[in-house]
C-alpha positions as CSV (number, residue, x, y, z in Angstrom):
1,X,97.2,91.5,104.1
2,X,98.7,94.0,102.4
3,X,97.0,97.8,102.3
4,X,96.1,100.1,99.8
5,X,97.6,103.6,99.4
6,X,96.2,106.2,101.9
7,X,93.1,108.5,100.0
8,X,92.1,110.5,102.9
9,X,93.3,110.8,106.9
10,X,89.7,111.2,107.6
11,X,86.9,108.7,107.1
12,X,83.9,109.6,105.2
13,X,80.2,109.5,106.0
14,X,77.8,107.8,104.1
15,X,74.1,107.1,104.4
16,X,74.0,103.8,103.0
17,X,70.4,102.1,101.7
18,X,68.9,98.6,102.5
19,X,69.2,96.3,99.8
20,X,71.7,98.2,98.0
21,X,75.1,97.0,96.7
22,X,78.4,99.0,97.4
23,X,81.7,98.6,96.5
24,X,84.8,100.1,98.5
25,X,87.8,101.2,97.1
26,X,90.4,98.9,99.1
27,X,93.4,100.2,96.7
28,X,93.4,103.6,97.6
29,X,93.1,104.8,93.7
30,X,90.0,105.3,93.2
31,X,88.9,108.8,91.8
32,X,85.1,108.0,93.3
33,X,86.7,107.6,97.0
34,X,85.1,105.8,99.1
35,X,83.9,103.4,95.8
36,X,85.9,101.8,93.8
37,X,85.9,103.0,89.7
38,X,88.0,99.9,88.7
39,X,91.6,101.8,89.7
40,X,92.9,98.6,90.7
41,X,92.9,96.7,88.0
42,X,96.8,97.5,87.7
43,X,97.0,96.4,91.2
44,X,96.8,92.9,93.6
45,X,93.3,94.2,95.1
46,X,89.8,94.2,94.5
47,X,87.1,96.0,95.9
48,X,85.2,95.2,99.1
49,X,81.8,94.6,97.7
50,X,78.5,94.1,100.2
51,X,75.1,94.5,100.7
52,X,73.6,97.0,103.0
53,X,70.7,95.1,105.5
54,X,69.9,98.1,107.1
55,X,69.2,102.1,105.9
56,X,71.7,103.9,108.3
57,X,75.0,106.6,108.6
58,X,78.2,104.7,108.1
59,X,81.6,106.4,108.0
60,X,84.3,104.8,105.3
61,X,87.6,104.4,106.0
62,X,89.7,106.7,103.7
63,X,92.9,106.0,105.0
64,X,92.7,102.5,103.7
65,X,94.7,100.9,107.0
66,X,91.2,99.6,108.7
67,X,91.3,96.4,110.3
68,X,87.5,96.4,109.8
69,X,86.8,97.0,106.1
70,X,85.2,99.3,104.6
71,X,84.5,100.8,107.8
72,X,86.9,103.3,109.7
73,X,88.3,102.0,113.1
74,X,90.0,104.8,114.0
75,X,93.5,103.9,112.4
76,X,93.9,107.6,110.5
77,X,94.3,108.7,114.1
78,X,98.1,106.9,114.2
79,X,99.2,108.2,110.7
80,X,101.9,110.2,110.5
């Protein structure tokens, strides 16, 4: 699958809330980064949308390169 344009080398932390919707930015344009403003509407991709099941810290993946999104695995680390 292709990946979006890099928005940050660092992920982003975010207390999430049970219950609540989210949707991540997968395209890298989004001026709301980590969450997606509709950006990609000129682009193949579409936000990752999901429900929270549990209130807790999460840490977004900015970079855009996850292999686990919308959560940072660590892939900003092998950007040049």
């Amino acid at each position: 699958m292709k990946k979006g344009q890099i928005a940050g080398k660092a992920p982003r932390a975010f207390e999430i809330e049970k219950g609540k919707t989210y949707a991540w930015c997968r395209c890298g344009r989004s001026a709301n980064q980590p969450f997606c403003d509709g950006s990609h509407k000129v682009t193949e991709f579409t936000p990752v949308i999901f429900k929270a099941e549990e209130t807790k810290k999460v840490f977004f993946c900015m970079c855009k390169q996850t292999s686990t999104p919308p959560f940072c695995d660590g892939t900003h680390n092998t950007l040049k």
